[in-house]
C-alpha positions as CSV (number, residue, x, y, z in Angstrom):
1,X,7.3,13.1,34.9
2,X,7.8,12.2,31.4
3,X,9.2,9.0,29.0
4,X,12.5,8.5,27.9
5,X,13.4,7.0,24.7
6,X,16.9,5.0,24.0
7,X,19.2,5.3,21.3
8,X,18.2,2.4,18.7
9,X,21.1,0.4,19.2
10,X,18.9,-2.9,18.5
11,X,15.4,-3.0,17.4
12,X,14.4,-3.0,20.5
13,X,15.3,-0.5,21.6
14,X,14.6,1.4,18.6
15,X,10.9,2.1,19.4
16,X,11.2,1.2,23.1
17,X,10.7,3.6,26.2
18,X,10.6,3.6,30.1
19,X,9.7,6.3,32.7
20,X,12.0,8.8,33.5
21,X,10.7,8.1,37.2
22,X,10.7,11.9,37.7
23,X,7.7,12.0,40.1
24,X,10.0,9.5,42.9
25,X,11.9,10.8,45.0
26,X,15.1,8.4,44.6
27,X,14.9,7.6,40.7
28,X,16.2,4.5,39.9
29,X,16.6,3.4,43.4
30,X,14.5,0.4,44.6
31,X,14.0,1.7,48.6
32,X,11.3,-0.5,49.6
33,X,10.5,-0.4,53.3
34,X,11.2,-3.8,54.7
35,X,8.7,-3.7,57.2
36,X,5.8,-3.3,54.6
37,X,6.8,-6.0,52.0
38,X,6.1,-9.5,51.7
39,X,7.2,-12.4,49.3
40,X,4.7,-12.7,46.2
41,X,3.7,-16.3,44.7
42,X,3.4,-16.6,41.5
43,X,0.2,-19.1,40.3
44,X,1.2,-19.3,36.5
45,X,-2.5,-18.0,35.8
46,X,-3.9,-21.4,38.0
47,X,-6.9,-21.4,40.9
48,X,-6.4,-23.6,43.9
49,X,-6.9,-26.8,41.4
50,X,-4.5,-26.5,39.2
51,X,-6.7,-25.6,36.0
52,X,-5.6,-22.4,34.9
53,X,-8.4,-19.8,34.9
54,X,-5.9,-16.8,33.6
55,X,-4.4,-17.6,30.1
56,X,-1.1,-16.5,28.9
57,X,0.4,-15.8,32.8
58,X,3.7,-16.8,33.8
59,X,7.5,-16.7,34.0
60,X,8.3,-12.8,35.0
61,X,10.8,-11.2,36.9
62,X,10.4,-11.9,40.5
63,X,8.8,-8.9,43.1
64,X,7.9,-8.1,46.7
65,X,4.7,-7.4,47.2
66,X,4.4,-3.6,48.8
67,X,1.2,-3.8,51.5
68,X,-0.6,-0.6,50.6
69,X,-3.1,1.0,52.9
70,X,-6.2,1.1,51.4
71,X,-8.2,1.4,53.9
72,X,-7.1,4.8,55.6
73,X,-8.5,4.5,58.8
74,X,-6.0,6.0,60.4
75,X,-8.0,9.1,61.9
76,X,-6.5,12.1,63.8
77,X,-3.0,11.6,63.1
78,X,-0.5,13.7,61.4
79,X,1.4,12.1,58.6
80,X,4.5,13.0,56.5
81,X,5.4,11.9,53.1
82,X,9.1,10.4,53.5
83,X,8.9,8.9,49.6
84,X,7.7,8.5,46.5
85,X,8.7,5.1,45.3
86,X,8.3,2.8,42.3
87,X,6.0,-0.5,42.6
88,X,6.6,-3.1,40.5
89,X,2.8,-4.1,41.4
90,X,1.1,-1.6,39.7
91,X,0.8,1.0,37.3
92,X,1.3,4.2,39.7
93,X,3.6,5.6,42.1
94,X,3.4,4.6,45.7
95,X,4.3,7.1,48.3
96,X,5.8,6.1,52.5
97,X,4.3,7.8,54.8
98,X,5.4,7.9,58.4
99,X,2.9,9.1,61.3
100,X,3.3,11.1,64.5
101,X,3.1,8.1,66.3
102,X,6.2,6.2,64.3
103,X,4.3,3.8,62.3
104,X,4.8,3.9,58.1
105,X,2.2,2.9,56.0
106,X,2.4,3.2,51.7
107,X,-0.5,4.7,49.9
108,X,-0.8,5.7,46.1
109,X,0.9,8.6,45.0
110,X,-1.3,11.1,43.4
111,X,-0.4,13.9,41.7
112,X,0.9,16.5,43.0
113,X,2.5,14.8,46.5
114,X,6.0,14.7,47.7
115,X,8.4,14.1,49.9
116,X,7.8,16.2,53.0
117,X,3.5,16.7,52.5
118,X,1.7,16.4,55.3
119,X,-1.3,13.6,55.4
120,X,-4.2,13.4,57.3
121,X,-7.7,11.3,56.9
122,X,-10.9,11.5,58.3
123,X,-13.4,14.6,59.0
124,X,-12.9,17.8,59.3
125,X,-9.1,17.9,57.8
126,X,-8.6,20.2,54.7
127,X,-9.1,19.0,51.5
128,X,-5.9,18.7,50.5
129,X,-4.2,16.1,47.6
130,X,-3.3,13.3,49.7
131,X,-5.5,13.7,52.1
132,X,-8.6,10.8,52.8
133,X,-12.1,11.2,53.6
134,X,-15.8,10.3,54.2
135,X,-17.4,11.4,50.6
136,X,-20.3,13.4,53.0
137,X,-17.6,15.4,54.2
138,X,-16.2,16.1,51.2
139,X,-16.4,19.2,48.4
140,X,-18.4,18.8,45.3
141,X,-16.7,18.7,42.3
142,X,-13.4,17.2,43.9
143,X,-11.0,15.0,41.8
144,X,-11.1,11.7,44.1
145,X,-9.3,8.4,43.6
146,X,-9.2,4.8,46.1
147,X,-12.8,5.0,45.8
148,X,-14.6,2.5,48.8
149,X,-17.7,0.4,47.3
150,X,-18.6,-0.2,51.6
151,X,-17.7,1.4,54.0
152,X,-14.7,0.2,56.1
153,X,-13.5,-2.7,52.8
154,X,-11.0,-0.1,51.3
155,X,-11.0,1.7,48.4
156,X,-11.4,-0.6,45.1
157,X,-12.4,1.9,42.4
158,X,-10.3,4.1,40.6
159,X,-6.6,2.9,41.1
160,X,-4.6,2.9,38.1
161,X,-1.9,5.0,36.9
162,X,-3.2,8.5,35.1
163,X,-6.6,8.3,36.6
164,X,-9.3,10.2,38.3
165,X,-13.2,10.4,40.0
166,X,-15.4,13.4,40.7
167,X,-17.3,13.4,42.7
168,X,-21.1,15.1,41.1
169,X,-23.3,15.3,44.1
170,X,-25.1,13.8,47.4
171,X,-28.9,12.5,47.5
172,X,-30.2,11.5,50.8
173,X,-27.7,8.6,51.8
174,X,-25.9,8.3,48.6
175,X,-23.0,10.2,47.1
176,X,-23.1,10.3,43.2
177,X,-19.5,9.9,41.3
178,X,-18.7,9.9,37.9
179,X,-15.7,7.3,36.9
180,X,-13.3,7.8,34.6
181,X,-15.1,5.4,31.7
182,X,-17.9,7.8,32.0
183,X,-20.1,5.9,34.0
184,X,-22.5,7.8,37.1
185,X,-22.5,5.4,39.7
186,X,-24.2,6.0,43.4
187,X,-21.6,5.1,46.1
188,X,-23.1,5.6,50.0
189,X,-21.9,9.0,51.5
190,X,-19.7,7.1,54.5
191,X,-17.3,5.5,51.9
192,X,-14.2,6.8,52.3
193,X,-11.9,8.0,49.1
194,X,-8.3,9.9,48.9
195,X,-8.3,13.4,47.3
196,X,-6.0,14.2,43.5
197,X,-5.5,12.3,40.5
198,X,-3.5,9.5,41.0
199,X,0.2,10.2,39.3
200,X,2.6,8.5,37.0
201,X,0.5,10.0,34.3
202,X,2.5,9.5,31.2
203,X,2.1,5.2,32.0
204,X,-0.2,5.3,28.8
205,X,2.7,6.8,26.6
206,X,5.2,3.8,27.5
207,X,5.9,1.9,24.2
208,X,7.2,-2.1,25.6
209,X,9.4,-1.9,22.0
210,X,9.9,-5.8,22.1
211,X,8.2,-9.2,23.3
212,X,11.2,-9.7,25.8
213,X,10.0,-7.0,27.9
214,X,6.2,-8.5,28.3
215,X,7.6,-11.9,29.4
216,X,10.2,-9.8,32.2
217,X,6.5,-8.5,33.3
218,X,5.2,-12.2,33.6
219,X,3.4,-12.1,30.3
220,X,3.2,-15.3,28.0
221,X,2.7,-15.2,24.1
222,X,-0.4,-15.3,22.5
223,X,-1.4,-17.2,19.8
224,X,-4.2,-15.7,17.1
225,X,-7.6,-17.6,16.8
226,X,-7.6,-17.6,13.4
227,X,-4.0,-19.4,13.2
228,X,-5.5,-22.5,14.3
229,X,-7.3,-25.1,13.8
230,X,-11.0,-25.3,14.3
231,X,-11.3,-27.6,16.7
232,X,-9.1,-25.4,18.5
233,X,-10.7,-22.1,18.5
234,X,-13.7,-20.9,16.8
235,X,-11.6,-18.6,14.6
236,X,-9.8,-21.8,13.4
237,X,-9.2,-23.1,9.7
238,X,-9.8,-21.9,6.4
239,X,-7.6,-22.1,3.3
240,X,-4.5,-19.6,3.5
241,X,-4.9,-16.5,5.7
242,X,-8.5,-16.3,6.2
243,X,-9.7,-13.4,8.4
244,X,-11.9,-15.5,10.6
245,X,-15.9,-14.5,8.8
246,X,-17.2,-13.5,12.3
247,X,-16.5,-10.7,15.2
248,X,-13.4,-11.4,17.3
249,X,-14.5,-14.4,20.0
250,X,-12.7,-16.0,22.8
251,X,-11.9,-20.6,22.6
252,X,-15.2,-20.9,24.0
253,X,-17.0,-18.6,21.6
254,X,-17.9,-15.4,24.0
255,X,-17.7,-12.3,21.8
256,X,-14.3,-10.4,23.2
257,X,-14.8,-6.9,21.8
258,X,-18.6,-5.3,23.0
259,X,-20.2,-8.6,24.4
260,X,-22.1,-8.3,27.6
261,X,-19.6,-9.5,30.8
262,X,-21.9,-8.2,33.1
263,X,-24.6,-10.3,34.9
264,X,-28.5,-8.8,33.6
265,X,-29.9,-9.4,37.4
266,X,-26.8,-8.4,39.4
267,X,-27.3,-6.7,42.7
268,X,-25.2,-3.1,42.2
269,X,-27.7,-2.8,38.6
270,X,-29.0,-0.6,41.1
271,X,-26.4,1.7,42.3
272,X,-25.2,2.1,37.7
273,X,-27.1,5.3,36.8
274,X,-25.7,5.8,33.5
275,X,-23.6,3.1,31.9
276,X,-20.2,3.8,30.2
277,X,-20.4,4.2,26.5
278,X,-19.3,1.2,24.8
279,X,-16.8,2.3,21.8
280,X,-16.6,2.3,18.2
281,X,-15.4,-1.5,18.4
282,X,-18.6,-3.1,19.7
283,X,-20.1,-5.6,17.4
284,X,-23.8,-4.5,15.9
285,X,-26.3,-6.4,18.6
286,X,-24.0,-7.4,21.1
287,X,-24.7,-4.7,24.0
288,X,-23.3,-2.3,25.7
């Protein structure tokens, strides 16, 4: 686990760096289990209209999606860890497991797991990395990840590369977890969620080095507000190189660094018990 760094035979790759893919188990080999992967479209950053909702998406390299099992439902089988593979989906590692009964499955790779660990989920198996459970039936003070929001939807918190849950307590009904921004958040006790830290760690120490590199990952250029005109962005005109006279907005004038996102009367207000703190680059008045 760790980044390597190129010789700077261009200025590219001068400040440029990629994994070293330690944590897989075949570095640089793309393995991908046929059985689990399926063609990905790409929209461009467009909805089912046409109008694009997602601005500066599209060209890329083409990839196969990998269908990940987020659900682990698969109770009172053994599994084994045949791989640890890269996904060009996603920040972390994805790992092939293969159960008693013959059938494969990929989940994400936390830290820790390798080829040849066993995997188990539901109650009453030991709290191992890897393994996935019902938050009741879990430790306190565990480092969780795949974190389900209801029961039986599969996990949608705590994904990405590097990062980690703990779980802080159980009330009545509710487990209580803190997130990795910092925020306490009440979760009921039957969700389920995968034990460890989920791997490929060093993610956040990858330098890209040059734009050719974002548009391989399907990433368009962007264009500064300020650059131009005003009829074009609220940042827009000015003689020479003004620095815009206002906090940092989006075109359609919604404050982009500290401005509320979050609807005041949403339902899950309720489950938030303390809110993530909001940085030193919120703008005076705008919220957490």
């Amino acid at each position: 686990m760790g980044v390597r760094k190129y010789k700077p035979t261009s200025a590219g790759r001068r400040h440029g760096s990629v994994s070293d893919f330690a944590e897989t188990t075949h570095p640089r080999q793309n393995r991908r289990e046929k059985s689990l992967t399926q063609r990905s479209r790409k929209t461009g950053g467009r909805n089912h209209h046409g109008r694009i909702t997602s601005r500066h998406i599209g060209g890329g390299a083409r990839r196969m999606y990998r269908i990940i099992d987020f659900k682990r439902q698969k109770d009172g089988v053994l599994g084994k860890v045949l791989e640890v593979q890269y996904d060009p989906n996603r920040t972390c590692h994805i790992a092939l497991i293969e159960y008693a009964d013959g059938e494969k499955r990929y989940i994400l790779a936390p830290i820790g797991l390798k080829a040849g660990d066993p995997v188990e989920n539901g109650r009453g198996i030991e709290p191992r990395v890897g393994a996935c459970m019902p938050l009741d039936a879990m430790p306190i003070g565990m480092t969780i990840h795949n974190i389900e929001m209801t029961a039986g939807q599969g996990g949608k918190l705590v994904r990405s590369a590097g990062v980690g849950a703990t779980l802080m307590a159980r009330e009545g009904d509710w487990a209580v977890i803190r997130l990795p921004s910092g925020e306490l958040r009440r979760v009921r006790k039957e969700c389920r969620a995968t034990i460890g830290q989920v791997g490929n760690t060093d993610h956040q120490n990858i330098s890209i080095g040059k734009a050719g590199r974002k548009r391989h990952m399907g990433i368009r250029p962007r264009v500064r507000g300020k650059a131009m005109n005003p009829v074009a962005h609220p940042l827009g005109g000015g003689e020479g190189r003004t620095g815009g006279g206002r906090h940092p907005v989006s075109p359609t004038g919604k404050l982009a660094k500290g401005g509320r996102t979050r609807r005041g009367k949403a339902h899950s207000n309720q489950f938030i018990l303390r809110r993530r703190s909001p940085g030193k680059h919120v703008a005076v008045g705008s919220g957490s």
